[in-house]
C-alpha positions as CSV (number, residue, x, y, z in Angstrom):
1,X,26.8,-38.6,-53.3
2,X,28.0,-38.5,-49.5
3,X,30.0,-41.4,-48.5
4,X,28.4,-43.8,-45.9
5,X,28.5,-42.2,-42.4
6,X,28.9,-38.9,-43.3
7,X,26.7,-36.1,-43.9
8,X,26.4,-33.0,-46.9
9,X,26.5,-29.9,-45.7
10,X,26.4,-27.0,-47.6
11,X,28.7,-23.8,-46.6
12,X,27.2,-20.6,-48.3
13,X,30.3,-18.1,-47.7
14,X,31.4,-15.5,-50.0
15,X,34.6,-14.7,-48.0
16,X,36.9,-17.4,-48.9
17,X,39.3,-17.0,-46.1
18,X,36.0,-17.7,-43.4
19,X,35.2,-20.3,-45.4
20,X,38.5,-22.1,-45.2
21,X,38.2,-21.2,-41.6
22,X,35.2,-23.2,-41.2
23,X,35.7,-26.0,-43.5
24,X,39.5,-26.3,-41.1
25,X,36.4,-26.6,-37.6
26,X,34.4,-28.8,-39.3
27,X,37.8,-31.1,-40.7
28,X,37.1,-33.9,-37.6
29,X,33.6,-34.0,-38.4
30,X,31.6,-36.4,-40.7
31,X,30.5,-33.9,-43.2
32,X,31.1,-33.6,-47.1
33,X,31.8,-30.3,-47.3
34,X,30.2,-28.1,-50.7
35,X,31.1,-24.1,-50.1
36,X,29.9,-21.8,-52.7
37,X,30.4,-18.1,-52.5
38,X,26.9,-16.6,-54.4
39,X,23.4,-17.1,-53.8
40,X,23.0,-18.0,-56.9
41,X,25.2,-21.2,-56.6
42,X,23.2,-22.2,-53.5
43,X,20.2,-22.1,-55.0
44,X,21.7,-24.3,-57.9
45,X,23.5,-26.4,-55.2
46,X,20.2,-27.3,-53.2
47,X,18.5,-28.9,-56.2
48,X,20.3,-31.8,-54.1
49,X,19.8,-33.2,-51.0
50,X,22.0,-31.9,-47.8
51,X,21.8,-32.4,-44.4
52,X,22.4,-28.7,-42.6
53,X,23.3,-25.4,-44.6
54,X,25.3,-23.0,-43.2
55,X,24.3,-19.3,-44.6
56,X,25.8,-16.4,-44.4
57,X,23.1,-13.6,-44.6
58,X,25.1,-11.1,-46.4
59,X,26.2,-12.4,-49.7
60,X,27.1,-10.2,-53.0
61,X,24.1,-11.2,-55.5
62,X,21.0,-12.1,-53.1
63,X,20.0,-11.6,-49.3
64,X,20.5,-15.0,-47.7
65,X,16.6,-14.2,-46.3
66,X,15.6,-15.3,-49.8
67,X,17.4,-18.5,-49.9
68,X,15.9,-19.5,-46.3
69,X,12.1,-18.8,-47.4
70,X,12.8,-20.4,-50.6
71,X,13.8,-23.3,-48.6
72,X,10.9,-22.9,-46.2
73,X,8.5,-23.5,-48.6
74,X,9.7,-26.8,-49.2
75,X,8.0,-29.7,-48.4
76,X,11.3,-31.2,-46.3
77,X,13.8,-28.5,-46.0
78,X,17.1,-29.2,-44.7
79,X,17.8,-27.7,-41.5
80,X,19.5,-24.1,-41.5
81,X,22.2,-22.3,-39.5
82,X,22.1,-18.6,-40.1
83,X,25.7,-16.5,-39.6
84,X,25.3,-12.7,-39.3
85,X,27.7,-10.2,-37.9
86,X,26.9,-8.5,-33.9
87,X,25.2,-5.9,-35.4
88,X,22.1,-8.6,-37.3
89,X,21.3,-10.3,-34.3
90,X,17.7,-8.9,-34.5
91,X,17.7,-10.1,-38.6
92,X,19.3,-13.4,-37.3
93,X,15.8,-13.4,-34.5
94,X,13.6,-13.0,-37.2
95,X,15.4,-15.7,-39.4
96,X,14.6,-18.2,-36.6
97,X,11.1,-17.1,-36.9
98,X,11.1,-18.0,-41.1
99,X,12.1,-21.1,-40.1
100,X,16.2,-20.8,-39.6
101,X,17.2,-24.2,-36.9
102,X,19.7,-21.6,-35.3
103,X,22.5,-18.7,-36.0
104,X,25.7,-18.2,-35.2
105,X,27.1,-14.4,-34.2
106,X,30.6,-13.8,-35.9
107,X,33.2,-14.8,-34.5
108,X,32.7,-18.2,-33.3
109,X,34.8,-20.5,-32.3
110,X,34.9,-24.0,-33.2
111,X,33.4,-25.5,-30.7
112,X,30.3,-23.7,-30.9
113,X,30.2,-24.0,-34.7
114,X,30.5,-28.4,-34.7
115,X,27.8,-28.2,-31.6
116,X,25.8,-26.2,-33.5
117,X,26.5,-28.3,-36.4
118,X,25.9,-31.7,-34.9
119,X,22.3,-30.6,-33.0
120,X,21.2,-29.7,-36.5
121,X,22.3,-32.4,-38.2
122,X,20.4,-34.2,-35.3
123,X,17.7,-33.0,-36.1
124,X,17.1,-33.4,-39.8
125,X,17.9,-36.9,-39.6
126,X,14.7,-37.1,-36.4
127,X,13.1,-35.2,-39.4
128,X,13.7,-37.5,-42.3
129,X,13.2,-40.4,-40.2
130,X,9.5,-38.9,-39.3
131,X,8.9,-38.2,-42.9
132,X,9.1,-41.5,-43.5
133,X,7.1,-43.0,-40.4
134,X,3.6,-43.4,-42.2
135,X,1.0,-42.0,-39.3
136,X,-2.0,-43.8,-39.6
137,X,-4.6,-41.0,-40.8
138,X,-7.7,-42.1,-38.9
139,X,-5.8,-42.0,-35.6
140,X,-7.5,-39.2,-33.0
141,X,-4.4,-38.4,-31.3
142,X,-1.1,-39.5,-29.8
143,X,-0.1,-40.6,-26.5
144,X,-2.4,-38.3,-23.7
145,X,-2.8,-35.9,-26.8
146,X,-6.0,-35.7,-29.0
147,X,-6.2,-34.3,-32.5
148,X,-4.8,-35.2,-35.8
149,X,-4.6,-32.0,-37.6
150,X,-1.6,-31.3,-39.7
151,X,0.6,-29.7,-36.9
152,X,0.3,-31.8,-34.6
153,X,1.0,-34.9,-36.7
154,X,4.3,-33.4,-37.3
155,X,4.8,-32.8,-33.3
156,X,3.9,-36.4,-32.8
157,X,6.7,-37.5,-35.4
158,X,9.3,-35.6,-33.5
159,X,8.2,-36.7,-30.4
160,X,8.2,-40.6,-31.6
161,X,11.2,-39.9,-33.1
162,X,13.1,-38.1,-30.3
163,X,12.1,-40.4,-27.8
164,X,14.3,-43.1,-28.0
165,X,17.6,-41.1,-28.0
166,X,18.9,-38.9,-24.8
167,X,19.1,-35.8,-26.8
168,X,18.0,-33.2,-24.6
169,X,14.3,-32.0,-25.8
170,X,13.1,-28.1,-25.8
171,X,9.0,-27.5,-25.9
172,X,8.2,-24.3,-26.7
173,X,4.2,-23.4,-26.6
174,X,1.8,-20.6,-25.4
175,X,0.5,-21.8,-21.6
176,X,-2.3,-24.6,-22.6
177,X,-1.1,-25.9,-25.6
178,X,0.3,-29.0,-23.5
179,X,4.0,-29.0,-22.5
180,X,4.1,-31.5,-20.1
181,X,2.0,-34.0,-22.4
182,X,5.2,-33.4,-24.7
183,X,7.8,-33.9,-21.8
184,X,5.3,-36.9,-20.5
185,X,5.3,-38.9,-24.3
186,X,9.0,-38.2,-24.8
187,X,9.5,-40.0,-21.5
188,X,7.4,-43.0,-21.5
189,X,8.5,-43.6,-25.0
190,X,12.1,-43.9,-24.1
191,X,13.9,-46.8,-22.6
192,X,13.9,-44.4,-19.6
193,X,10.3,-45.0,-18.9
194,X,10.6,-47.3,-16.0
195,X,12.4,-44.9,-14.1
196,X,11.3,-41.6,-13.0
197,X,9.2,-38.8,-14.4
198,X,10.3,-35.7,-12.5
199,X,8.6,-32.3,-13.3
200,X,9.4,-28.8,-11.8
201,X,8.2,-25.4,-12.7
202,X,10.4,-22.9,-12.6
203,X,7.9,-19.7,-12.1
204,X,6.0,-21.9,-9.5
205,X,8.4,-22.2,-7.1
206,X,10.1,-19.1,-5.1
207,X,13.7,-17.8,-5.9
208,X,14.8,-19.0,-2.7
209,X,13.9,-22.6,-2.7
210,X,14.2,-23.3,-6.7
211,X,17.9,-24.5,-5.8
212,X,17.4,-26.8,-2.7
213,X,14.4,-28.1,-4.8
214,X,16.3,-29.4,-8.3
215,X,19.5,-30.2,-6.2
216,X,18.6,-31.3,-2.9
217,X,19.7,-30.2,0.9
218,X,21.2,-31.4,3.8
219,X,20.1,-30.6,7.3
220,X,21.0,-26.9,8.6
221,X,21.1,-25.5,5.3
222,X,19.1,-23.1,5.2
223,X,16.2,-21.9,8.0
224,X,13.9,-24.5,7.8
225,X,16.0,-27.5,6.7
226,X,15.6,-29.7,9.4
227,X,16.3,-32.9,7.6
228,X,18.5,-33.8,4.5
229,X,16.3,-33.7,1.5
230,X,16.2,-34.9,-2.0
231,X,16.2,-32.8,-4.8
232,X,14.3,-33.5,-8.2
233,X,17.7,-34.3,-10.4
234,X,18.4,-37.4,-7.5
235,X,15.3,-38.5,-7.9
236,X,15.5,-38.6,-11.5
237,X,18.4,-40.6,-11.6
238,X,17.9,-43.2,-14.7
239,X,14.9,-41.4,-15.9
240,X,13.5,-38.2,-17.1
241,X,13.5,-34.0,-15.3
242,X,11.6,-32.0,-16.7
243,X,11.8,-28.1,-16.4
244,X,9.1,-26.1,-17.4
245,X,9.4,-22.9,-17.7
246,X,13.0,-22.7,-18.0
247,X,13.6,-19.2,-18.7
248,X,12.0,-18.1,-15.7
249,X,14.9,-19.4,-14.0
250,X,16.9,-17.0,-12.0
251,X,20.6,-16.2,-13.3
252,X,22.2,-17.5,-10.7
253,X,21.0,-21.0,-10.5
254,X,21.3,-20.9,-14.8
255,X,25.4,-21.3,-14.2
256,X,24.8,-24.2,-11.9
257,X,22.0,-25.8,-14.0
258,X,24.9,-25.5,-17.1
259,X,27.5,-27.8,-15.1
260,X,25.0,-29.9,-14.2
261,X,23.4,-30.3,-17.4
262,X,27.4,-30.9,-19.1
263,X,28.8,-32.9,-16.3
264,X,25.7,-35.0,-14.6
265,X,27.2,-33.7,-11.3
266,X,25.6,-31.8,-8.5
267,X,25.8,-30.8,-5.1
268,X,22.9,-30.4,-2.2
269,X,22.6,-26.8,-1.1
270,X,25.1,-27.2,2.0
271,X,27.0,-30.0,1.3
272,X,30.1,-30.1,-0.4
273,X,30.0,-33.3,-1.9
274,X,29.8,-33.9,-5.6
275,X,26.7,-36.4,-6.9
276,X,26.6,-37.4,-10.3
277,X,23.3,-38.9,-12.0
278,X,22.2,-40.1,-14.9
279,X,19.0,-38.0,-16.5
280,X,17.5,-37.0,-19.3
281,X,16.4,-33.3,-19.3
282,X,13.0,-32.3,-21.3
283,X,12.9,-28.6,-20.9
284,X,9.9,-26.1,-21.8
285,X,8.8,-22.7,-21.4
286,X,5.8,-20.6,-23.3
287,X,8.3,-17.4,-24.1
288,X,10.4,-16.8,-27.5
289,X,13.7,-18.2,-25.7
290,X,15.5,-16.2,-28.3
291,X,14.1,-13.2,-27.3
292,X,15.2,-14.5,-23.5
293,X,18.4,-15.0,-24.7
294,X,18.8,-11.4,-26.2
295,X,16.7,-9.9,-23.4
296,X,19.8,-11.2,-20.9
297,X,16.9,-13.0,-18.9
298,X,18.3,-16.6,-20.5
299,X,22.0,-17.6,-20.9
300,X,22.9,-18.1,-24.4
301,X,25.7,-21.0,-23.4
302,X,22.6,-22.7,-21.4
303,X,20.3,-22.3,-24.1
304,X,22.1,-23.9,-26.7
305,X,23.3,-27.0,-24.6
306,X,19.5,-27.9,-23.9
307,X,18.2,-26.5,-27.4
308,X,19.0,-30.0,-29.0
309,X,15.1,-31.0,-30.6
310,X,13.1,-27.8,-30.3
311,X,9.4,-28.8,-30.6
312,X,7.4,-26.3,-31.3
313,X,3.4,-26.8,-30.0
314,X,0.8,-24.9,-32.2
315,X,-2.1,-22.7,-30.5
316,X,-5.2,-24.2,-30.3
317,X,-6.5,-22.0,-32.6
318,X,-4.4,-22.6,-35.6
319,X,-5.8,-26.2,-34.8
320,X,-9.1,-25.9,-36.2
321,X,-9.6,-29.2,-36.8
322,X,-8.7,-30.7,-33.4
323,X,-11.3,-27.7,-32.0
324,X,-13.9,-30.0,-31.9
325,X,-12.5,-33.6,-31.4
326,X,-11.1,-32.5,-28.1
327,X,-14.2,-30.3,-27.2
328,X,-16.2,-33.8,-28.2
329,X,-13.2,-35.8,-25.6
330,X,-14.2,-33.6,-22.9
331,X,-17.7,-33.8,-22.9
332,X,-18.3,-37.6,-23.1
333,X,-15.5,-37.7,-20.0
334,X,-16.8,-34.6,-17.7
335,X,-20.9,-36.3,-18.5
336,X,-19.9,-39.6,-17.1
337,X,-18.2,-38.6,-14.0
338,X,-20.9,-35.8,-13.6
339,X,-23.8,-38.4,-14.5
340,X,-25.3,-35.8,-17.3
341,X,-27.0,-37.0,-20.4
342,X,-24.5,-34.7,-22.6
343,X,-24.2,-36.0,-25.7
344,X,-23.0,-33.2,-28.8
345,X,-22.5,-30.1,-29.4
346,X,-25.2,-28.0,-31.2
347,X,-24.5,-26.4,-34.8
348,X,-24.7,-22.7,-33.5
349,X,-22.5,-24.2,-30.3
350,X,-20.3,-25.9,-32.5
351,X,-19.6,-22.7,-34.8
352,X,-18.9,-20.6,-32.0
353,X,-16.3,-22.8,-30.3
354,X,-14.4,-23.0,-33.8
355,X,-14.8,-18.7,-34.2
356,X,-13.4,-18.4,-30.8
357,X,-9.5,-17.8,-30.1
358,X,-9.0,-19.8,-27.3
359,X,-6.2,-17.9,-25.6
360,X,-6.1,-19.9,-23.0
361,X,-5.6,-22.5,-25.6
362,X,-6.6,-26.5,-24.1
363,X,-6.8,-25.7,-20.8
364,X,-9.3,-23.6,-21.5
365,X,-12.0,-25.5,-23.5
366,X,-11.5,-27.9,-20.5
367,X,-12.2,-25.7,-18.1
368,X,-15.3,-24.3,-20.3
369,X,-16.3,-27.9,-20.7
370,X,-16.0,-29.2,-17.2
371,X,-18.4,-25.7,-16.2
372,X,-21.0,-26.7,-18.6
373,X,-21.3,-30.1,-17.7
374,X,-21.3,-29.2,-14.0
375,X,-24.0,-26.1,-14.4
376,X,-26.5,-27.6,-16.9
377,X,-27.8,-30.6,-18.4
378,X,-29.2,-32.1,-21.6
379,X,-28.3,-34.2,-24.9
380,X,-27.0,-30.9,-26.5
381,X,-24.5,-28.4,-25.4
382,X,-26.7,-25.0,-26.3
383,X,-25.2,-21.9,-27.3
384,X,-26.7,-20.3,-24.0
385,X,-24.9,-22.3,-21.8
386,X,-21.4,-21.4,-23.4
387,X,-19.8,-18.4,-21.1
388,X,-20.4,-14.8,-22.1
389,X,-17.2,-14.1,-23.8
390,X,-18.9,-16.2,-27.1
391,X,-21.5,-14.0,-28.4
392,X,-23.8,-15.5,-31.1
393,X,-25.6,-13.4,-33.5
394,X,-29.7,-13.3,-32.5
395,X,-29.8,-14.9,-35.9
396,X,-28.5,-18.3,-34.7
397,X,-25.3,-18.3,-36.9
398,X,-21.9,-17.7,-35.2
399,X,-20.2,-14.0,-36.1
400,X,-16.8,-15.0,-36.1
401,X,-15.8,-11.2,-34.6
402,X,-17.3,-11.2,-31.5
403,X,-17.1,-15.0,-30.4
404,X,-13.7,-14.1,-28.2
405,X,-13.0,-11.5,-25.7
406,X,-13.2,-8.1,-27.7
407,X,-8.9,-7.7,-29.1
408,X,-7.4,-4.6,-27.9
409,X,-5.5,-4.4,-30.9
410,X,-4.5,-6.2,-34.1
411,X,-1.3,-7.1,-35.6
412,X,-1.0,-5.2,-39.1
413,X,1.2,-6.2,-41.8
414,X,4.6,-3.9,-40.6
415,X,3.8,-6.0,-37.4
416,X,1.9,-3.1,-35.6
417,X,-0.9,-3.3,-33.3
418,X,-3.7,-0.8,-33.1
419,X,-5.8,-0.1,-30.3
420,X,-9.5,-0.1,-30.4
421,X,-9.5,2.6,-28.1
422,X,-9.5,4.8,-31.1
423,X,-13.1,4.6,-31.9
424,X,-13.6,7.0,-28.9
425,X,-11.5,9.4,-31.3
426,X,-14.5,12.3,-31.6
427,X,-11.7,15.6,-33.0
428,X,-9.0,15.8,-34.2
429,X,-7.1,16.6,-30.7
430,X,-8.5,13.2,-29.3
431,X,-5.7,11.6,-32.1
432,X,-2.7,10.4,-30.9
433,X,0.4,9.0,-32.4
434,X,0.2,5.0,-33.5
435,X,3.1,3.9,-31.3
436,X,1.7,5.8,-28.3
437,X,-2.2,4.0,-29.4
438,X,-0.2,0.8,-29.4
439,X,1.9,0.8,-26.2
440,X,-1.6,1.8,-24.7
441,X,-2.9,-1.2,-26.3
442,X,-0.4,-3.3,-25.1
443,X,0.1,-2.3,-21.6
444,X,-3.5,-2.4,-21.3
445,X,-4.3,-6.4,-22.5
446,X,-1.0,-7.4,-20.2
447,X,-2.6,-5.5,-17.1
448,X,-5.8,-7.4,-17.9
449,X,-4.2,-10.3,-17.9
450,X,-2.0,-10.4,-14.6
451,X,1.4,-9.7,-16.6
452,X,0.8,-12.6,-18.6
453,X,2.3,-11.9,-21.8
454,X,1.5,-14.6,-24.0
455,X,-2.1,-14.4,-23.0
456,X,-2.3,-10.9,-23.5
457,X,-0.8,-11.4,-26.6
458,X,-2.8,-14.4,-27.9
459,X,-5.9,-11.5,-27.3
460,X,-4.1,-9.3,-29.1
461,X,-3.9,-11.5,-31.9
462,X,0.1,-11.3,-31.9
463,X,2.8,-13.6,-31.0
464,X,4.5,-12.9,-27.5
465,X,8.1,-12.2,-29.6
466,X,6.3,-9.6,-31.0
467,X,5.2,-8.0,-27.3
468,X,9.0,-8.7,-25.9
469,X,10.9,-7.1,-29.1
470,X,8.3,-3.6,-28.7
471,X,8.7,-3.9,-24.6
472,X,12.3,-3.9,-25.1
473,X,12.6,-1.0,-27.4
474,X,10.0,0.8,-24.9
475,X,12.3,0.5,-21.8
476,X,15.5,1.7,-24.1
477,X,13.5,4.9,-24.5
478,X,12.7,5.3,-21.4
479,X,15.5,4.5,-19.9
């Protein structure tokens, strides 16, 4: 048993001399320290409880892929760091997608190995801690959030859990799914929530301006500074900024965000004095930032200094049960300020909102709600007053294909995606390879959707890593 203070971790190394290396990092650091060379001896190992593990991928009887979905399927598994060589990173990507908290490229030094370390440890205490918060099971949401499905019970015990601490807090979620209700609860959950609540989107605002608009200007600046202005990180002194859509940030201001973000200190686009502040940063963005981070689009040293508490927000449609509670929300709200008699939602209706995907996930069953309230009336929401892109059968029941806008393409089990396209196949000339049918497919759904990948992709019926990984490959080839 650990003593009191300290953690367990669990170092799964079978090069001795690394592992002496690491155990000599972690020597300052409240850890009890087990190393075991096989994966055999993990797997024997993690019949107890530890706080982190540290795995080596590569290890002489077992891939260390098999220990981290064996640990997956646990009910509470302890957080995981992943160690691969430069040549894994891509295996060490697709760890973090089976549920690895982070990985480490070899070598590292030290500093980046007890950081790495301590934001996991973090992190399976915020865990354990939630495990053991009883939710009350009748509760309809959370906060400004509605629904009480599975998922998002687990967001809201992270969120409850995070808030009271300055640990910096990274949302990651298709566009919809809610983001700044995250940033929002974090915020007025925390003894910060007198003070401040300060958002900014990064893709909203132009290259040009981002800088004067998180740090501030004085007068003369720039062409059109007239006056000295505040930026947002002033103005969030004592309280809360929140970035959204962080990877969307250009390069250049990602350095200065990184001193600011370590120091507290800033300084006003044209003035060479140093500010500090006190704030705590909430960050969000609706790509894979791994795939940022190996894209070059996102610095890795930024990354992992605000990648403290990832939360990760579900799709609406892998919230089934929340479909209709918020549907339900909406309509009682949008009838009484539009004075409509709305009351339900039909059977057929009902079946139809469930079959569809909702790629445009929250935002856009309240957009499709607000619509039907303003356009109709009546005690029932009809399945003739729902937009065309939910088709019911003439029969009355809901056909689950054809409720969303037709997929260009389907993921497959090797993680392909076929077009539909092919159906026009008529000879055998009309065939064309599968990777040229599925760029097609894929180029096509982002085109539909203004370059919006994870929209195209939620179409597609793929995750946006997925789109990023075969668009990078793509642009290698063509060079």
């Amino acid at each position: 048993m650990a003593e009191k203070g300290r953690h367990r971790l669990l170092l799964v190394e079978d090069s001795r001399s690394l592992a002496r290396t690491y155990e000599q990092y972690l020597r300052d650091e409240p850890f009890e320290i087990v190393s075991v060379e096989t994966g055999s001896e993990a797997m024997d190992e993690l019949d107890r409880p530890f706080d982190v593990v540290l795995l080596d991928l590569r290890l002489p009887d077992m891939d260390g892929m098999e220990i981290l979905e064996r640990l997956n399927a646990r009910e509470t598994p302890p957080p995981v760091i992943v160690i691969t060589a430069h040549g894994s990173i891509n295996i060490a990507v697709e760890a973090m997608r089976l549920g690895a908290f982070d990985f480490l490229v070899k070598p590292f030094s030290a500093e980046r190995l007890t950081f790495t370390v301590r934001n996991a440890t973090e992190r399976g205490l915020l865990a354990a801690s939630a495990e053991a918060d009883e939710d009350n099971p009748d509760s309809s949401g959370f906060a400004d959030f509605i629904g009480n499905s599975t998922k998002m019970r687990a967001v809201y015990k992270t969120l409850r859990m995070a808030a009271p601490s300055k640990a910096t807090v990274f949302v990651v979620g298709e566009s919809g799914t809610g983001k700044e209700l995250a940033a929002s609860a974090v915020h007025n959950l925390s003894p910060r929530s007198n003070g401040a609540f300060v958002a900014i989107n990064c893709a909203a605002i132009p290259k040009g301006l981002i800088e004067s608009e998180i740090f501030g200007h004085v007068r003369g600046a720039f062409t059109g500074a007239v006056q000295d202005r505040e930026g947002a990180a002033a103005r969030a002194h004592g309280g809360t900024l929140f970035l959204d859509e962080i990877c969307e940030m250009d390069m250049d201001l990602q350095s200065k965000l990184l001193r600011f973000v370590q120091t507290g200190s800033f300084e006003r686009v044209g003035d060479g004095r140093t500010r500090h502040v006190d704030v705590r940063f909430v960050c969000a963005t609706n790509q894979d930032p791994m795939e940022a981070v190996q894209a070059g689009r996102f610095r890795e040293d930024l990354f992992y200094r605000l990648h403290v508490i990832p939360i990760t927000l579900p799709p609406l449609r892998e919230r089934e049960k929340d479909i209709l509670l918020i549907a339900e929300t909406f309509l009682k709200h949008f009838a009484r300020e539009e004075r409509k008699k709305f009351r339900r939602f039909s059977p057929e209706t009902a079946q139809a909102m469930l079959n569809h995907r909702w790629p445009g996930n929250i935002r856009e069953l309240q957009n499709i709600i607000r619509s039907i309230t303003v356009l109709f009336d009546g005690t029932e929401v009809t399945p003739d007053m729902l937009p065309p892109v939910f088709k019911v059968s003439p029969g009355g029941s809901a056909d689950g294909s054809a409720h969303s806008i037709a997929p260009l393409g389907a993921e497959g089990a090797d993680g392909t995606v076929t077009s539909a396209g092919v159906a026009s196949w008529q000879r055998e000339q009309d065939i064309l390879p599968l990777d040229e049918v599925e760029r097609e497919a894929i180029e096509a759904a982002i085109r539909i959707c203004g370059g919006n990948i994870g929209r195209a992709a939620g179409f597609l019926g793929v995750s946006p890593s997925t789109i990023y990984r075969k668009k990078q490959v793509w642009d290698a080839r063509d060079g």
